[in-house]
N, C-alpha and C positions, 0 to 999 in steps of 0.2 A: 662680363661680371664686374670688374676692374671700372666700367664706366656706370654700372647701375649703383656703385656703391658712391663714386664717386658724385653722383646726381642728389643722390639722397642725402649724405652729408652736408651739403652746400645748400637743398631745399630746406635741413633741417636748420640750418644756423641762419638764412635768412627769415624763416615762417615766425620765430618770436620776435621779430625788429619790427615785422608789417604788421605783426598784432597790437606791439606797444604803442604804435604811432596812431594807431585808429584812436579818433576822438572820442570820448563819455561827456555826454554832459546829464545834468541834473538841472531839473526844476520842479517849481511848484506851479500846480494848477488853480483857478478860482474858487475849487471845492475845497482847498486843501493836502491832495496828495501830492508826493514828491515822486515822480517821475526819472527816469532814468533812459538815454537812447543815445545811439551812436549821430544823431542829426540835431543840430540848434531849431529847436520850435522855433514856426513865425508868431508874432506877436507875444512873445513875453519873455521873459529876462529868465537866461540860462546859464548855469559857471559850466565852466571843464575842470570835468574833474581826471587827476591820473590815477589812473584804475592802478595800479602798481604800488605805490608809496599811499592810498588813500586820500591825498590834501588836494583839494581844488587849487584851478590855476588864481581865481582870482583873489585866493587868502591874503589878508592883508598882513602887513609885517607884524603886528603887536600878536600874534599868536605867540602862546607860550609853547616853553619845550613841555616835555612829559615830567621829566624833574621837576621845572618850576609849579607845576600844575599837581607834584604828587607835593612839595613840599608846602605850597597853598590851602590841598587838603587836610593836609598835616596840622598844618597852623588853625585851619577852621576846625578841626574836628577836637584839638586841645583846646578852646575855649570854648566851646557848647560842653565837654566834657568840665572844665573849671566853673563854668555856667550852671552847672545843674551840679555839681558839689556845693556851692554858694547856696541853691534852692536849698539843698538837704539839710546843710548847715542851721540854713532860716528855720525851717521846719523842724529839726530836733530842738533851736533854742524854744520856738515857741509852745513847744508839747512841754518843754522844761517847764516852761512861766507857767503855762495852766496847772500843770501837776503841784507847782510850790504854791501856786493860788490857791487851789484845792487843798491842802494839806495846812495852811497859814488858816483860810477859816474853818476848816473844822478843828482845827488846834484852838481855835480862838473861840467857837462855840462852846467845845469840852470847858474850857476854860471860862465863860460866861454861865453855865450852865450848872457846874459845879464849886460848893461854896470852900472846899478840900479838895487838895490838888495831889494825888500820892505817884511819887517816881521812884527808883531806883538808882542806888548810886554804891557801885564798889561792890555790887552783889547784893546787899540791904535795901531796905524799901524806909521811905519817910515820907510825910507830909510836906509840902513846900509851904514856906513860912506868906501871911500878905503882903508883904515887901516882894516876897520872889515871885506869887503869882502875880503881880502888879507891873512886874520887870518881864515876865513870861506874854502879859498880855500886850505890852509894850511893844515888844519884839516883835510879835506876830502879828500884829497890828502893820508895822513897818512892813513887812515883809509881803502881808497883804497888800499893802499899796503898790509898793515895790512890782510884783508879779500880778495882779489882777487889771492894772491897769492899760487901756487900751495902747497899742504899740504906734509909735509914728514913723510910717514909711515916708 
């Protein structure tokens, strides 16, 4: 008994050493799949790979660690995120500009269309004098220009 345990022990602590040393390689074929076997195909270019740690033998030095490659992501995924806030930004200024362009000429119509201009002021309601509808069309006028006008990217 004393020699079947001892047999097995010794089978068991050698069987993972002759497993790790058996070679993988990996390639691809002319279709396209990437194939996997313990024997180098003839005619075509195969790595070894270690089944164990996952990295082929013939990885070259400029791989990066898992850090540098989480912090890489990192750094990409902050400027597509700063990127598309820039978009949004463009996009709210520009619904701004139409909406004040909108509002400049129908302010400017009311205003062209009516020869008494009445607003409220302090709670009271008055007439605006033609000096102030004159300064009012002024304004909107500007404003018009200002926001209707095509944007240079």
């Amino acid at each position: 008994m004393n020699r079947k345990t001892l047999t097995l022990t010794l089978l068991l602590a050698v069987v993972p050493g002759v497993a790790m040393s058996a070679s993988v390689y990996k390639w691809t074929d002319e279709n396209g799949v990437t194939h996997f076997g313990d024997r180098q195909p003839t005619g075509s270019k195969a790595e070894r790979v270690n089944v164990r740690s996952g990295t082929s033998s013939d990885a070259s030095g400029n791989r990066q660690s898992p850090q540098e490659r989480l912090g890489n992501m990192q750094e990409q995924q902050a400027d597509e995120a700063e990127q598309r806030q820039e978009t949004a930004v463009e996009e709210a200024r520009r619904k701004q500009r139409e909406a004040n362009c909108a509002t400049a000429r129908s302010n400017l119509d009311v205003i062209d269309r009516n020869a008494r201009i009445r607003i409220e002021e302090n709670g009271e309601q008055r007439y605006l004098s033609q000096e102030e509808i004159a300064e009012k069309r002024a304004e909107f006028k500007r404003i018009a220009e200002e926001s209707c006008r095509p944007t240079e990217e």
